[in-house]
C-alpha positions in Angstrom: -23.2 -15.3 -19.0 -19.9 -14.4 -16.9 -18.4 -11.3 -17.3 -15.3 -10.9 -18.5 -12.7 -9.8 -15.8 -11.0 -6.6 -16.2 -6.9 -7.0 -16.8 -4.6 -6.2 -14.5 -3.4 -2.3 -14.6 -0.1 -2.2 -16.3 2.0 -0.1 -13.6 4.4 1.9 -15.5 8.4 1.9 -14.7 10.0 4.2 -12.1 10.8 6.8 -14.5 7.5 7.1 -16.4 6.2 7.3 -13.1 8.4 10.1 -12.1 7.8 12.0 -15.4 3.7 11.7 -14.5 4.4 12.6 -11.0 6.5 15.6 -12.1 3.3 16.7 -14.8 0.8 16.0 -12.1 2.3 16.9 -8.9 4.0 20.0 -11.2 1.1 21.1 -12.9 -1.0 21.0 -9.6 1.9 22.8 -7.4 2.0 25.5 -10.3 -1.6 25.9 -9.3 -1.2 26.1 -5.8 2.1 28.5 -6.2 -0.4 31.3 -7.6 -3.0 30.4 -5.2 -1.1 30.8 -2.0 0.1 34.5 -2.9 -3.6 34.9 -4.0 -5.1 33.5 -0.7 -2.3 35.4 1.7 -3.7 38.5 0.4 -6.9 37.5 2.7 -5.3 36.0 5.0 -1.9 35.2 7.5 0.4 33.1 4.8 0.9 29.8 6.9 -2.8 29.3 6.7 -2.7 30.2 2.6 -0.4 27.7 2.4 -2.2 24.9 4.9 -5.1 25.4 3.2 -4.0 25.1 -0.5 -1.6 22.1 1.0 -4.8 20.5 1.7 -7.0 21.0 -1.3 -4.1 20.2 -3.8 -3.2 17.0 -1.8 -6.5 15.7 -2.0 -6.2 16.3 -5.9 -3.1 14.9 -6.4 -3.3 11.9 -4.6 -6.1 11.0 -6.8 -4.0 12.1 -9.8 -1.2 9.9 -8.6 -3.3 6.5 -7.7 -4.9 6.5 -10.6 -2.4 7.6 -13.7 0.9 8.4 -11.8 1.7 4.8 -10.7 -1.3 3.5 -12.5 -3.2 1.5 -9.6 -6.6 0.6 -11.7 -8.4 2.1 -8.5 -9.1 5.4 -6.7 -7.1 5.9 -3.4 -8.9 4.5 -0.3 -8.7 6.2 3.5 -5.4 4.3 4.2 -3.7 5.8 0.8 -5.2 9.4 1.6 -3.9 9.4 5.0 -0.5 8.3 3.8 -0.3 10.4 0.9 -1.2 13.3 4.0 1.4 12.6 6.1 3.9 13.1 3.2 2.2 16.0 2.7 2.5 17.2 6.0 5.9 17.1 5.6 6.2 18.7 2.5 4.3 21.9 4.1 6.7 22.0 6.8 9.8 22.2 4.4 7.6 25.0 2.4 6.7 27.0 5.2 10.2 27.2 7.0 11.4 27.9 3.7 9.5 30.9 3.2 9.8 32.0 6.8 13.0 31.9 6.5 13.3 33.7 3.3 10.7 36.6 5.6 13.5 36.5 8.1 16.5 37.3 6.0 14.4 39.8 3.2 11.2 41.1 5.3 9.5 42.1 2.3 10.3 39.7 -0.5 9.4 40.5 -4.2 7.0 38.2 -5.3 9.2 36.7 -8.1 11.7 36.0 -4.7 8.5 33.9 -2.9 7.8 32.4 -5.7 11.8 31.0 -6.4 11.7 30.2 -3.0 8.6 28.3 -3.1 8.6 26.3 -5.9 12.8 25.1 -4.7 11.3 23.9 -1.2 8.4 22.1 -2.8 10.6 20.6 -6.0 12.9 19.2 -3.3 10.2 18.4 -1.0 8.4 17.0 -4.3 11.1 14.6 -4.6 11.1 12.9 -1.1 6.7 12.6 -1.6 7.5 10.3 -5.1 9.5 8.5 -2.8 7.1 7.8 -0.4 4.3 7.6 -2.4 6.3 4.9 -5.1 7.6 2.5 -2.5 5.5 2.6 0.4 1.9 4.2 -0.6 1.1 3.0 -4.0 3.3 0.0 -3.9 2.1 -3.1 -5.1 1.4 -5.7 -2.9 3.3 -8.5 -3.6 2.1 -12.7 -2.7 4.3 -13.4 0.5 4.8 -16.8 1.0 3.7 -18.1 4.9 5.4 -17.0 8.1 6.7 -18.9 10.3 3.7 -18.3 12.8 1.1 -19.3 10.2 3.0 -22.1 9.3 3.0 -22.9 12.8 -0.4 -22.4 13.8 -1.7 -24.0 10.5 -3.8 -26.9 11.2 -2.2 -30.1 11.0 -3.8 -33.1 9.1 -3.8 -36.7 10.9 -1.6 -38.7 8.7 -3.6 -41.4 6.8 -4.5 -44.3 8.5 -3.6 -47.3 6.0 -5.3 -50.5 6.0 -5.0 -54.3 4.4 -6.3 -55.4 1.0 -9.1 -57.4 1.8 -7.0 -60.7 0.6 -3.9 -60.3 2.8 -6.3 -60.5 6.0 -8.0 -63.7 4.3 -4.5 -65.4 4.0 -3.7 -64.7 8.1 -3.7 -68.0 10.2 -6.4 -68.6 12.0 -5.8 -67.4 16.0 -7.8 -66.3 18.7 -7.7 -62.9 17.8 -8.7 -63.5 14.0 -11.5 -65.8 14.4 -15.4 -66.0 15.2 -18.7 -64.7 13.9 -17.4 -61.6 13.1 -15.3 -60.8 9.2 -12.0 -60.2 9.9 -10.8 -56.7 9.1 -7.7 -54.5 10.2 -8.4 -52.2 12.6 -5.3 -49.6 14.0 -4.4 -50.3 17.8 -6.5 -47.3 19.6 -6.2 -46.9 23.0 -9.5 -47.4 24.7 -11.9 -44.6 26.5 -14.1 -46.7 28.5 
């Protein structure tokens, strides 16, 4: 007995998808914005942030594959390392956010890194559902052939027609038509031998 196939995923819209990106991507960043401070205690804060960057990526691209833009399937490699590289991005914006807010206070309040933080990654935030919506997770749409594979298709021989059996009987009788053998219709081939 077959199984019965599982339906389609029903991707949502572009904004229920930005609302669960906001509660997932939001909810894990609120996370990560008390773990950095915790974790730069112990250690320089550019590797706090890397390594909360990393851990909360890893999370939410999981998050977003399966309920954000509703894919029916957990990321693969290819959706991890894409999801990475937007990422990557998004720790550069937060990092030269809060060295520049070192630069201009040297010893910020935590409320000011905080503020500070959670601006650079809402904005950076916004260019990942971005990415993530129309390139990452986008579904992948029939295309109809290319050109090449329309030219390197293989070609079929058009069909080789032949006489009804009673339009060769009513031929006159020739050279060519006649003798032992039953006449039949045969295309003009050029000969190997």
């Amino acid at each position: 007995m077959p199984s019965p196939s599982k339906p389609a995923p029903v991707r949502p819209g572009p904004l229920s998808s930005f609302a669960r990106f906001v509660v997932c991507g939001g909810g894990v960043g609120l996370l990560s914005s008390a773990a950095v401070p915790l974790l730069a205690a112990a250690m320089p804060w550019a590797l706090a942030n890397a390594l909360v960057t990393v851990v909360s990526t890893l999370l939410c691209t999981e998050l977003h594959a399966l309920f954000t833009f509703g894919t029916g399937r957990r990321p693969g490699l290819r959706q991890h390392l894409q999801s990475s590289g937007s990422a990557g991005a998004a720790y550069l914006a937060t990092t030269a956010a809060m060295l520049v807010l070192h630069a201009v206070q040297p010893s910020p309040t935590l409320l000011w890194e905080q503020a500070v933080y959670l601006t650079a990654s809402g904005l950076a935030g916004i260019g990942r559902f971005l990415v993530l919506r129309l390139f990452v997770f986008a579904g992948r749409k029939k295309q109809a052939p290319s050109a090449r594979t329309a030219r390197t298709a293989p070609t079929q021989a058009p069909p080789v027609r032949t006489a009804p059996a009673h339009a060769l009987s009513a031929l006159p009788a020739t050279p060519l038509n006649t003798g032992p053998h039953r006449a039949t219709y045969s295309p003009m081939v050029p000969s190997v031998a």
